[in-house]
Each structure stands twice: as structure tokens, then as C-alpha cells.
N, C-alpha and C positions, 0 to 999 in steps of 0.2 A: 779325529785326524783332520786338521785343515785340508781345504778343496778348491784349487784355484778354478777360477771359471773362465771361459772364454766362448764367444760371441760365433755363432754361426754367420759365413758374410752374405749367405741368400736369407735369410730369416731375418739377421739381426736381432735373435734371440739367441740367450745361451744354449751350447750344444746338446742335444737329444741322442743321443747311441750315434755318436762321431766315429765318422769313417777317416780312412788319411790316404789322400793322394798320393802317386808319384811325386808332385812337386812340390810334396812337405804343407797341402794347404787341409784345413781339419773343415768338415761339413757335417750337418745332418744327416742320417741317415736318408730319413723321409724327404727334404729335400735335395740330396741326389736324384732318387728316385724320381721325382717330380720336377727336375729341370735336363730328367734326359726321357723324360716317359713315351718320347714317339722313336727312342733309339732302345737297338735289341744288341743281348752279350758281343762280345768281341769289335763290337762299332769303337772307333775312335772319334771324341769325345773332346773339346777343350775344357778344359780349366775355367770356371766362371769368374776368378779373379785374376790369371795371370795369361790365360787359353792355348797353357801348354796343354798340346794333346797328352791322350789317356787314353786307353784301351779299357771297358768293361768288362770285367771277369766274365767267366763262363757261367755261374751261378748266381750273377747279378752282385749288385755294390757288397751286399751282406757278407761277400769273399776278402770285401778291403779290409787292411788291418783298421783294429776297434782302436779306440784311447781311453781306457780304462781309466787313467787320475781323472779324464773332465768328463766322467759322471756325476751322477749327481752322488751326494755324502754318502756310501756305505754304515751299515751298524758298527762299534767296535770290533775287533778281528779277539780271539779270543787266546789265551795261551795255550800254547800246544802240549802242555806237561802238565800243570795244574786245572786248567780248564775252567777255573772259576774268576780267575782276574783277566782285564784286556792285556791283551801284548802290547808294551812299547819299545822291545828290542830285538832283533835279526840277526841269528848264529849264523855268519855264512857258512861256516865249515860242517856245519850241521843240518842247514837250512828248514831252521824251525823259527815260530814265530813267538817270544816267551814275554812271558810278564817280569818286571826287576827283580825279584828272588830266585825264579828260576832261570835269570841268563845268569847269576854268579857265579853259578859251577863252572860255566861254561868259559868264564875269565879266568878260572884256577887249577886248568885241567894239567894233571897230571906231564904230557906230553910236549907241553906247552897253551901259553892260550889259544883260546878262537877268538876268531874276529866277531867281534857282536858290537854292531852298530843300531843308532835307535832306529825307529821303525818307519819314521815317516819318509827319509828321502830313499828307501829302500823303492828298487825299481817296482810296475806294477805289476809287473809275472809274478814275481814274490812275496810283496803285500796283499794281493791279493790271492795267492793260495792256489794259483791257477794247475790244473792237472791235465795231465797228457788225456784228449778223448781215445784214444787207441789203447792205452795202460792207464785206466780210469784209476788206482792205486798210483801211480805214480807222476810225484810235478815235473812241473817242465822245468830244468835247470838246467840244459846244455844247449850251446848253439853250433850248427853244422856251418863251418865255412863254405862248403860245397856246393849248398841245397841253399843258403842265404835264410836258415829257417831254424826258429827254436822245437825244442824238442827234449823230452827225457831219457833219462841213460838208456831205458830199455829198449828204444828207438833207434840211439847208437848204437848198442850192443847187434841191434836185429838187420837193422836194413841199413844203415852209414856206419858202418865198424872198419870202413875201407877209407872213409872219409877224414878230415882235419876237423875237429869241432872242441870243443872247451868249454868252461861252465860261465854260465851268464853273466854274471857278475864280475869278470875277469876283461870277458870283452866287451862288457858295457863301458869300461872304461877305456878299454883300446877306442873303440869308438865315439866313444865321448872325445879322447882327444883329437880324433879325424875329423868329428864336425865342429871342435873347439878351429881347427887350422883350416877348414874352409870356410867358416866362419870369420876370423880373422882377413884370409885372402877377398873375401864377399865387401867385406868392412874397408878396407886398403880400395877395392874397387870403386866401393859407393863413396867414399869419401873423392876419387878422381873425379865421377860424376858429377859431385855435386862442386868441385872446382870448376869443370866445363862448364856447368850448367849457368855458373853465375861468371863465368868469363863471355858466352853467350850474351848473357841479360846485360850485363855491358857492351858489347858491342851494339847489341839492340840500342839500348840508352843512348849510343851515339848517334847512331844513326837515323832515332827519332828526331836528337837536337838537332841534326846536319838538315832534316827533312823542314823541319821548323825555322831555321834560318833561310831555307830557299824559299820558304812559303812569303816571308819578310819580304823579300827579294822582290819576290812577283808580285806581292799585292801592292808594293812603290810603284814598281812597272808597270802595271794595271792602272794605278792613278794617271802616272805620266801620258801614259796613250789614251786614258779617256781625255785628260784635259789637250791633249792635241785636237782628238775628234770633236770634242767639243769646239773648237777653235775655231776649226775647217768648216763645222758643221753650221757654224756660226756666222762665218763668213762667206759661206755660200749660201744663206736664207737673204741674208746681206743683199748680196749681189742682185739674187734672184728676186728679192720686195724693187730693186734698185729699177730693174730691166722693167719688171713687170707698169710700177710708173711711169717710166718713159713713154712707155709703148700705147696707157693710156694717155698721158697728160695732152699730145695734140687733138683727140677728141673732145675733149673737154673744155679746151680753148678755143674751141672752134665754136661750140653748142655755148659755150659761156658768151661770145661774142655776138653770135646771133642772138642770145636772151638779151642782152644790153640793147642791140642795137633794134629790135622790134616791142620791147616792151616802153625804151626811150619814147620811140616813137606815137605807139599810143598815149603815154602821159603826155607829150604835147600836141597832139591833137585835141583828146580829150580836154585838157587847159584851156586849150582855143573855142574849144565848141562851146564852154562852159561860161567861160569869162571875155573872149574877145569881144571886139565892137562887132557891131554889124559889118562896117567897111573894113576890118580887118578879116574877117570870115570871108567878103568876099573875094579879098586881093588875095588868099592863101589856100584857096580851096583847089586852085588846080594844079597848084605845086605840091596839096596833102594828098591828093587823087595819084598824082604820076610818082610821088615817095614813096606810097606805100603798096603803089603795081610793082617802083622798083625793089623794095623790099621783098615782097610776095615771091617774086620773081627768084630774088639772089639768096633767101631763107627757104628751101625748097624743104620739105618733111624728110626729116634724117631716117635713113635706112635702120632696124634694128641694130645695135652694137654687141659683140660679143667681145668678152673678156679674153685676154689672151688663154690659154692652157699648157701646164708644163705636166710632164711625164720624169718622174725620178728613176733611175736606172742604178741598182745597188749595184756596188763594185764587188769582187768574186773576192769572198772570204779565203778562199784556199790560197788566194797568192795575194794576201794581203803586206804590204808596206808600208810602214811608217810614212817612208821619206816621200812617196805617190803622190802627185796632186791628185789621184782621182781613187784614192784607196776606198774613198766613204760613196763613190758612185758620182752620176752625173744627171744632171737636167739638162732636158731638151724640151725644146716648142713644140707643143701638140697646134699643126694649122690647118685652120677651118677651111672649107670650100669657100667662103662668102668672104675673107678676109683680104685678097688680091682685089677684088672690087671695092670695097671698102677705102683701101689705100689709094685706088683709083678718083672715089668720090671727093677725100679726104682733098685730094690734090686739088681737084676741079672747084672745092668749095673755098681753100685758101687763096685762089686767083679771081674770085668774086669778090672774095672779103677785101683783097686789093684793091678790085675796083671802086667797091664802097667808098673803101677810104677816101681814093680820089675824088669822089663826087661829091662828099662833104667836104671835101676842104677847098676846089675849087668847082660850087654849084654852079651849075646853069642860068643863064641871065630868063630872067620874063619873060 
């Protein structure tokens, strides 16, 4: 007889003496046992697959109903009349297990027939032969409405003969069709689910694109205000190379004019001393004497120079504005102590270099 198999979900192997939960999920025995081993009877328990709670029997998991089809293969089951061939057919009205010679009587009775159907989808209380432990002679073929428990007639007769109960095989089918219709209602459910669930995954999808078009949005925006800052940025180093020359270029013309005008000096001296006549050396020597006391004089040794100093002061990101001229910050002049005096000298040395001038252009007579 074929043996469907199915997969314990802590193992991941096929089921070993399968237990069944309250919530219809089938395990190992052994792994029960071993995924609740620091929990004692009556503890509630989740579900390793769905973690609906569970309650632990009082005599430990070995109390949960068994599943007798996902064993492993059984030997043939043998006929229960002749005993020498296997059964492949189930008298229910009889409830014996027969081999095909001896279920035919059993189609031709007298009273009418029995129901003899073959043997495999026969439930496994009755394929398997199972017997009341309390009336070790007698099988279990009745169930108690009352007690929610199978059990054999002499059970009925003894201790539920007050109760509603019926033979198995009758409300296997009443409840076969109860879980055929929750079943159905379970199906009708999951199928809504899985409409939400991909009405969901659409809205996601939109709102990923929506995400991804503002991201667009920004990183233009981002270009735009960097090329502004750059601009700014650009035209305030501008400014700032602009100011910073200024601020040297009169020293420089200063110190440039005193080199012309003292080193002038020595090449024509030098000239003179080298190649003049004798009577020119002596008609010029004391106009080179009193030129170069007034040079000495009006060329006095320049003070150290220091370069101007600026200090960058970033503008405060938290209130940052486009349209701000000072959004990117500001520079200011770091001033020296020595730099007031300097301005001073600066002054006193361009009203020398006036006089210069004067003196060369209109010299002094002999």
C-alpha cells in the first residue's frame, strides 16, 4: 500500500512517530520533545511554524494524536477470513479487512449489499486494525460527539451510552465535509490576501518611482546651487587676490623705485671712476659725494614687510540662502600691530621720493 511522506519542519527530514498539533501542524515526535526540553506538562508552548500557543499534555507530547498513514510502510495487512492472502478491500458494515474472494459475499448478501470499498483510502483506525486499549478484543469504530474521542462500542455501551456518538466512518465524512468548507472559507481568504498583498506591492512600486523622481529633482538642484556657490565662491577669491594686490602693489613701488634709483646711481658712478678723464673725476666728485649722502639719506633700510592676512568666517549652514550674498561666509583683514606704522613710513618715504624727483630734474648749480 502506497505511503505518502511528508517532511518534519524542525528536522527537515521525513516524519519519525508524528505528533499533530492543535493547529493542524505534524512534527517529530523526538523533535518536540527537543524544541520544548526546558518546558514541563501543562506550559504553553508556541507553534515552531505558525506560534500559535499549545498547551503540553499532562503525560508529555506522546498524549498528542499520532499519524499513523505518515509512517513509515507497514507489512501487507492480511485477510481477515481466509488469512492467507493480503486484504485489498473494507466491509464497512462488517468492518473486516478481506482479500477479493472473500469481500464478494460480502457484495451479495442476502439483505442487501455492504459497502466494501478498497482498502487504501480506508481511514487509518481501520486500515490499521487499531483496538480499543481498555477492550483489547474490540476495534475502535465509534466516535463520541461529547468526549470529541474515538472509541469502541463497548465504551459506548459502558461509560457514553448517555452520549451522541456514531461509527467512524459516517462522520469521517460529516467532517471531511466541515474541513472541505473551512477549507474553502481559508482559500476565499487567502486568495483576498494575496489581492492586498499585491495591491500593496503596487503602491510600494509607486511610491518608489515618486521617490526616484524627487531624487531627480534634487540632484538638478544640487547642481544649480553648487554652480551658484561656485560662482560666489569664485568671485570672492576674485575680490579677495584683487584687494590683497592692492594693498601690496604701493610697497613695491616704492622698494622698486629706490632699486632704480640707487643702483642707477652706482652704474654711473662706477662708469665714471672707470672710464672718466681725470678732469672729469675731478669736476664730478663732489656732486657724487653730496648725490649719494642724498640718496643714503632719502633710501633709508626698509622696515620688515608683512603681507597682508585674511580670516574666512563660514556662513551658518542652518540658515543657509540661495539669494544671501554672504551665504558661503565672509573674509575679513587679520591687522598686524606693525602695520599702522608701516602706512606711516610708507607715507614719509613717497614725499622723499617727490623730492627726488625734484632734484633731478631741476639740479643744483656748482
Amino acid at each position: 500500500m502506497a505511503t505518502r511522506t511528508v517532511q518534519c519542519p524542525i528536522c527537515k527530514e521525513d516524519l519519525r512517530d508524528p505528533r499533530l498539533l492543535p493547529c493542524v501542524h505534524w512534527f517529530c515526535l523526538e523533535c518536540l520533545e527537543g524544541y520544548c526540553r526546558d518546558k514541563l506538562p501543562g506550559d504553553d508552548v508556541p507553534c515552531p511554524v505558525c506560534r500559535n500557543e499549545f498547551q503540553i499534555p499532562k503525560n508529555g507530547f506522546a498524549d498528542l494524536p499520532l499519524r499513523a498513514h505518515a509512517k513509515e510502510p507497514t507489512p501487507s495487512v492480511m485477510c481477515e477470513v481466509c488469512s492467507n492472502i493480503p486484504a485489498t478491500v473494507y466491509c464497512k458494515v462488517c468492518s473486516q479487512k478481506l482479500c477479493g474472494n472473500c469481500g464478494i459475499p460480502h457484495r451479495k448478501m442476502r439483505g442487501g449489499s455492504h459497502d466494501v470499498i478498497p482498502l487504501e483510502p480506508v481511514a487509518p483506525e481501520l486500515s490499521k486494525g487499531r483496538y480499543c486499549e481498555k477492550h483489547e478484543d474490540e476495534r475502535i469504530k465509534m466516535y463520541c460527539f461529547d468526549c470529541n474521542m474515538n472509541m469502541c462500542p463497548m465504551c459506548c455501551l459502558e461509560t457514553h451510552k448517555t452520549h451522541t456518538f456514531e461509527r467512524i466512518e459516517t462522520v469521517v465524512e460529516q467532517f471531511s465535509r466541515s474541513i472541505d468548507d473551512e477549507v474553502d472559507l481559508l482559500t476565499s481568504r487567502i486568495e483576498c490576501f494575496h489581492g492586498a498583498a499585491a495591491q500593496v506591492e503596487a503602491e510600494n512600486n509607486k511610491t518608489l518611482d515618486n521617490v526616484k523622481e524627487i531624487e531627480l529633482e534634487m540632484e538638478k538642484r544640487c547642481r544649480q546651487i553648487k554652480q551658484i556657490v561656485d560662482l560666489k565662491a569664485s568671485i570672492l577669491l576674485k575680490s579677495l587676490k584683487s584687494a590683497a594686490e592692492k594693498e601690496v602693489k604701493p610697497h613695491r613701488d616704492i622698494l622698486q623705485l629706490a632699486l632704480t634709483e640707487l643702483e642707477s646711481f652706482r652704474t654711473s658712478s662706477l662708469e665714471l671712476r672707470s672710464n672718466g678723464l681725470p678732469s672729469d673725476i675731478t669736476q664730478a666728485t663732489n656732486n657724487v659725494c653730496l648725490r649719494a649722502n642724498e640718496l643714503l639719506q632719502t633710501y633709508v633700510v626698509p622696515a620688515e614687510f608683512h603681507a597682508p592676512s585674511y580670516k574666512f568666517i563660514p556662513g551658518n549652514i542652518d540658515e543657509f540662502r540661495g539669494d544671501s550674498p554672504n551665504f558661503i561666509g565672509q573674509v575679513v583683514k587679520v591687522v598686524h600691530p606693525g602695520c599702522c606704522l608701516i602706512l606711516l613710513l610708507s607715507s614719509w618715504l613717497c614725499m622723499l621720493v617727490m623730492s627726488i624727483c625734484f632734484s633731478l630734474l631741476w639740479p643744483r648749480p656748482m
